[in-house]
C-alpha positions in Angstrom: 227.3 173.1 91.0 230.4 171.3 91.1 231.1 169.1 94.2 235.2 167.9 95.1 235.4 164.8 97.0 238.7 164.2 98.3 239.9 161.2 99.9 242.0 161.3 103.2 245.6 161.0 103.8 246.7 157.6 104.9 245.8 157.1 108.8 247.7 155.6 111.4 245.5 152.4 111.4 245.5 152.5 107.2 249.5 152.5 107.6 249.1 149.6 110.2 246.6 147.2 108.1 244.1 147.6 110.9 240.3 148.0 110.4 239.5 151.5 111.1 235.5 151.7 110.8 234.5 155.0 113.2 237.6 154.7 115.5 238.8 158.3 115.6 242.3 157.5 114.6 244.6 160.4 113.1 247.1 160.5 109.8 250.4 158.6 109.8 253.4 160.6 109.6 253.7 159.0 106.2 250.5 160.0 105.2 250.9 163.7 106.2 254.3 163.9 104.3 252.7 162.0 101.3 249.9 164.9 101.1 252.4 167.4 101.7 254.3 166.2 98.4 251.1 165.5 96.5 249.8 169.4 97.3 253.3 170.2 95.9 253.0 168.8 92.5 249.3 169.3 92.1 246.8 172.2 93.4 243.6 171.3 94.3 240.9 173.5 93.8 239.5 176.1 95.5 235.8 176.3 97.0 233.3 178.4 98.1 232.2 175.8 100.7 234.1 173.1 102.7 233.2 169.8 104.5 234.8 167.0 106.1 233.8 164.0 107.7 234.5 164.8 111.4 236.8 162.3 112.1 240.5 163.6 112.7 242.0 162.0 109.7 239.2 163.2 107.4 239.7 167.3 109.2 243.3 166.8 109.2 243.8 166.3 105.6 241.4 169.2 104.8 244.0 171.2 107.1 246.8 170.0 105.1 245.0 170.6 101.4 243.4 173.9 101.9 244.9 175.4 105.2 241.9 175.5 107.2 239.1 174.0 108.5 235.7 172.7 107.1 232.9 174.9 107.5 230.2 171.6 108.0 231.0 168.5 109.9 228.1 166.1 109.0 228.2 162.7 111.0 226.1 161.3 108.4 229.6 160.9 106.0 231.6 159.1 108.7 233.0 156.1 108.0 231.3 152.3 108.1 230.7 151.2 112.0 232.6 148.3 111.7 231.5 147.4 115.0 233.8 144.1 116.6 236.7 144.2 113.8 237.5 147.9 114.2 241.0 147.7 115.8 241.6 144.0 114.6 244.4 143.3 111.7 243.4 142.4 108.3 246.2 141.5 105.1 244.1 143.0 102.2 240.3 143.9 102.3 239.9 142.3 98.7 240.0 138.8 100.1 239.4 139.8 103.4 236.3 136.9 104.3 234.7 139.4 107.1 234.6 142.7 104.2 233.7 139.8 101.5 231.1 138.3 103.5 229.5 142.3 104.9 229.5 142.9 101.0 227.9 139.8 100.2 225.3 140.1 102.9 224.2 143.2 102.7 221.3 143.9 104.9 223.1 141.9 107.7 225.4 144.0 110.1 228.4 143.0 111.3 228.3 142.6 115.4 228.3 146.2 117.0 228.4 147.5 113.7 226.1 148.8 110.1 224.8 146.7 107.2 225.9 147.4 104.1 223.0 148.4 102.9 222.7 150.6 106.9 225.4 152.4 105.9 225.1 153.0 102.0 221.4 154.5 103.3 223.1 156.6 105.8 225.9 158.1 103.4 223.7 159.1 100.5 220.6 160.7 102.1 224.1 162.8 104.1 225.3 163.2 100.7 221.7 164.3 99.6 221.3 166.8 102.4 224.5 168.5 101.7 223.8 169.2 98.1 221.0 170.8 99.5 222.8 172.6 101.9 224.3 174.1 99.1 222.1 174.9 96.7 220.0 176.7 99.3 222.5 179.0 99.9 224.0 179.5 96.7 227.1 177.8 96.5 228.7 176.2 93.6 231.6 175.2 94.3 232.3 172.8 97.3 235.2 170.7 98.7 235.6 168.0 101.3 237.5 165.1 102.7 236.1 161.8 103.2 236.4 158.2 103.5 237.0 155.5 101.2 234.3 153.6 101.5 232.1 156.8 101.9 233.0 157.7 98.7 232.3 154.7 96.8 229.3 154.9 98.1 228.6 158.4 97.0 229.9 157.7 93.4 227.9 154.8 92.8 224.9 156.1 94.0 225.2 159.7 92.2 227.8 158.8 89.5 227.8 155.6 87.7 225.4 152.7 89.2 227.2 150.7 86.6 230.3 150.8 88.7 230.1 148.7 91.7 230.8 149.8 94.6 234.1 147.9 95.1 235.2 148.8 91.6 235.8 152.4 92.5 239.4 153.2 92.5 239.9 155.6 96.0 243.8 156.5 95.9 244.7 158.3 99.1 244.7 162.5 98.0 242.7 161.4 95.0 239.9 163.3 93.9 236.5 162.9 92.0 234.9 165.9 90.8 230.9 165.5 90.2 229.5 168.0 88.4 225.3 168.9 89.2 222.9 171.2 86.8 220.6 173.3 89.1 217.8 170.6 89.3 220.7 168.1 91.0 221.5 166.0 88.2 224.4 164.9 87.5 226.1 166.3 84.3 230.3 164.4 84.7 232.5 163.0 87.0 235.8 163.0 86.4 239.1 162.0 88.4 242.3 164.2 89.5 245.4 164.8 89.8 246.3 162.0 87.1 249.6 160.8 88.5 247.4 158.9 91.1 245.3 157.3 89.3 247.6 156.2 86.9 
């Protein structure tokens, strides 16, 4: 079985350096046009079965890759509930002291919001149920669109525990693929299109 994630076009709150956590906030115009020009130099694959996070900027770039909508909308691979900082500013999460110190504590949550460790938890036993969801009914091939920090959280966990999860290089339209045998284990990742991750 070979799963796609995708990453999401840029958001309006990505293009605006504002924590985003579960806010429902849609793609930028920039981010739609950047998809746009990425789907015209590179052609994702095709899939039997499609998923997206449910938030609008996750659904709208499946919209924009594949021209339609997902057929499974689980909650479970929402983004991080960042609780009192969604909306507020931030200059770069790297040295950001409230992403540092969530990272660094990671069975603390932040006020309002998930642990680390909540939301890692959450992610993979959504990530889990899906490839289930698929092998039950046959599929091998699926695509979806996701968050960021979903997906580091997904590649570490079922790629490379080596990597940690910060380490994970997410490009906006960028794509791992993870390829599973028919027991669920995992056989390669591997990164496209190569002009963003470059």
């Amino acid at each position: 079985m070979r799963i796609y994630l995708i990453r999401h076009a840029q958001s309006l709150a990505n293009a605006e350096n504002v924590w985003t956590g579960q806010r429902d906030i849609p793609l930028s115009p920039q981010g739609a046009a950047e998809q746009r020009a990425i789907c015209a130099r590179f052609s994702y694959p095709r899939a039997e079965f499609y998923f997206s996070s449910p938030l609008k900027r996750c659904t709208q770039s499946l919209e924009l890759i594949y021209g339609r909508a997902a057929d499974y909308l689980p909650a479970a691979l929402s983004e991080c509930s960042l609780g009192i900082l969604e909306g507020r500013p931030y200059t770069n999460l790297d040295d950001d002291p409230n992403y540092t110190a969530w990272l660094a504590a990671p069975d603390r949550p932040i006020e309002r919001g998930e642990s680390f460790n909540g939301f890692t938890e959450r992610v993979c036993a959504g990530f889990a149920a899906l490839l289930s969801r698929c092998r039950a009914a046959g599929v091998s091939t699926a695509a979806g669109t996701m968050h960021g920090n979903v997906m580091r959280a997904v590649l570490h966990r079922f790629a490379d525990k080596n990597i940690p999860h910060g380490e994970w290089r997410i490009p906006n339209g960028g794509m791992y693929i993870l390829e599973f045998n028919a027991e669920g284990e995992l056989l390669s990742w591997s990164t496209a299109p190569g002009f963003l991750f470059v």
